[in-house]
C-alpha positions, 0 to 999 in steps of 0.5 A: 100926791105926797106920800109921807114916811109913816104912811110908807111905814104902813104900806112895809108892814102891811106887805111883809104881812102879805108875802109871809101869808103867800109864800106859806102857800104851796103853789105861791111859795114854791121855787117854781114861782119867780121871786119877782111874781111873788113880790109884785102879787105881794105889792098889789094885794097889798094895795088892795088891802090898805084902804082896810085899814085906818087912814094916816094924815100926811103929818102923821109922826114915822115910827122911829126905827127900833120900833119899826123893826120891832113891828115888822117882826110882828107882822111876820109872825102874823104873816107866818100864823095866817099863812101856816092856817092855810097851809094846814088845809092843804095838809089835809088832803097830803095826809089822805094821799100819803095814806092812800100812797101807802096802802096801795104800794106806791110809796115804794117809788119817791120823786122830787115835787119842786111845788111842795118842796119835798118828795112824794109818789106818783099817786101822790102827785096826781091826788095832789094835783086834782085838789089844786085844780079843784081849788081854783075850780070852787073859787078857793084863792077866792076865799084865800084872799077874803081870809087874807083881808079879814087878818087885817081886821082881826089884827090890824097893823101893829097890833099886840100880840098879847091874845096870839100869843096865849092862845096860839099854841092852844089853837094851833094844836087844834087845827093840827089835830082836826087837820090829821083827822080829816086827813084820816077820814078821807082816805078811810074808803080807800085804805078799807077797801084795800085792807079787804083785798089784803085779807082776800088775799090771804084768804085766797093764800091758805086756799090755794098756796101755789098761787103768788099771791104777793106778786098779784097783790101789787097789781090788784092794790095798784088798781083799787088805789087809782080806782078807788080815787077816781070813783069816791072823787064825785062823794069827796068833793063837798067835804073837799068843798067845805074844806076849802071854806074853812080856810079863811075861818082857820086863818082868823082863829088862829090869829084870835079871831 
């Protein structure tokens, strides 16, 4: 079967659409992920989500190569929109733990995380790394990859901007705003219940000052941070589960859906 210049047009659209999406992802766009697994993912998604879109005739004309190039940017500032919405969830859970993080006293030790591309706690890696495990665990890429085809029908292939651009900003914002107060939501039992010790602390300083109470503070905050986690995990895990199902809804309202 012959595959004509315009239908080959398509497909480069459709697959600069869908790497931008993927490398928007913390565990796809990292460096650790070789450049080739990104593409070849890219390739294959890609073939799965053309039959979405309307079928060219093989004489179909080729778009002339300003306006090619012309689409191509738009689908990457589709690609980058669709995938920032993404990115935004997981933004969530990174506001939560560097909360936490501080709370407890970690933020003290940064090391490097090669996933996210910047630095972190060791609280904080370990928070982060039980959401991506519970990512997979719900079927999260599963609703990543629905989100990812309903783009193309939100916005097909070399479709205006006109909406995204009124409505971008407006709608981004939004996203942000909810994106910090769930953030904050999330690690309020933690931070409360080390904000307790903190004024047990100081209570227990004015009671009896010749206790250290800045050493055993360390220690005690340390502890309630990683117990503190490991008990409200199990009364976190629907919110982190709705959460996850609101990324492919976040990824089609900000594309105007």
């Amino acid at each position: 079967m012959l595959i004509s210049v315009a239908q080959a047009q398509i497909f480069v659209l459709a697959l600069t659409r869908v790497l931008m999406i993927l490398l928007a992802m913390p565990f796809l766009g990292g460096n650790l992920v070789p450049n080739q697994v990104k593409i070849g993912l890219g390739v294959i998604l890609t073939m799965f989500m053309l039959p979405w879109q309307p079928a060219l005739p093989p004489n179909a004309d080729a778009m002339p190569l300003f306006g090619f190039l012309v689409s191509m940017i738009k689908e990457i500032i589709i690609g980058a929109m669709a995938g920032m919405a993404a990115t935004l969830v997981f933004g969530i859970f990174q506001v939560a733990a560097k909360m936490m993080e501080m709370s407890a006293g970690f933020s003290a030790a940064q090391i490097f995380n090669p996933t996210l591309g910047d630095t972190g706690s060791a609280y904080d890696q370990l928070f982060m790394i039980i959401i991506y495990l519970y990512f997979f665990a719900v079927n999260g890429h599963h609703i990543f990859l629905i989100g990812l085809q309903h783009t193309f029908q939100v916005l097909p292939i070399n479709s205006p901007l006109d909406n995204l651009i009124n409505m971008g900003t407006a709608r981004f914002m939004e996203l942000f705003t909810m994106m910090i107060t769930s953030g904050i939501q999330m690690a309020l039992p933690i931070v409360g219940a080390i904000l307790l010790a903190d004024i047990t602390l100081g209570l227990l300083n004015k009671v009896a000052p010749q206790i250290q109470v800045f050493f055993l503070g360390i220690n005690i905050k340390i502890w309630i941070g990683l117990l503190g986690v490991i008990l409200t995990l199990s009364f976190m895990a629907p919110m982190i589960r709705n959460t996850f199902s609101m990324m492919g809804k976040m990824m089609t309202k900000l594309l105007g859906a």
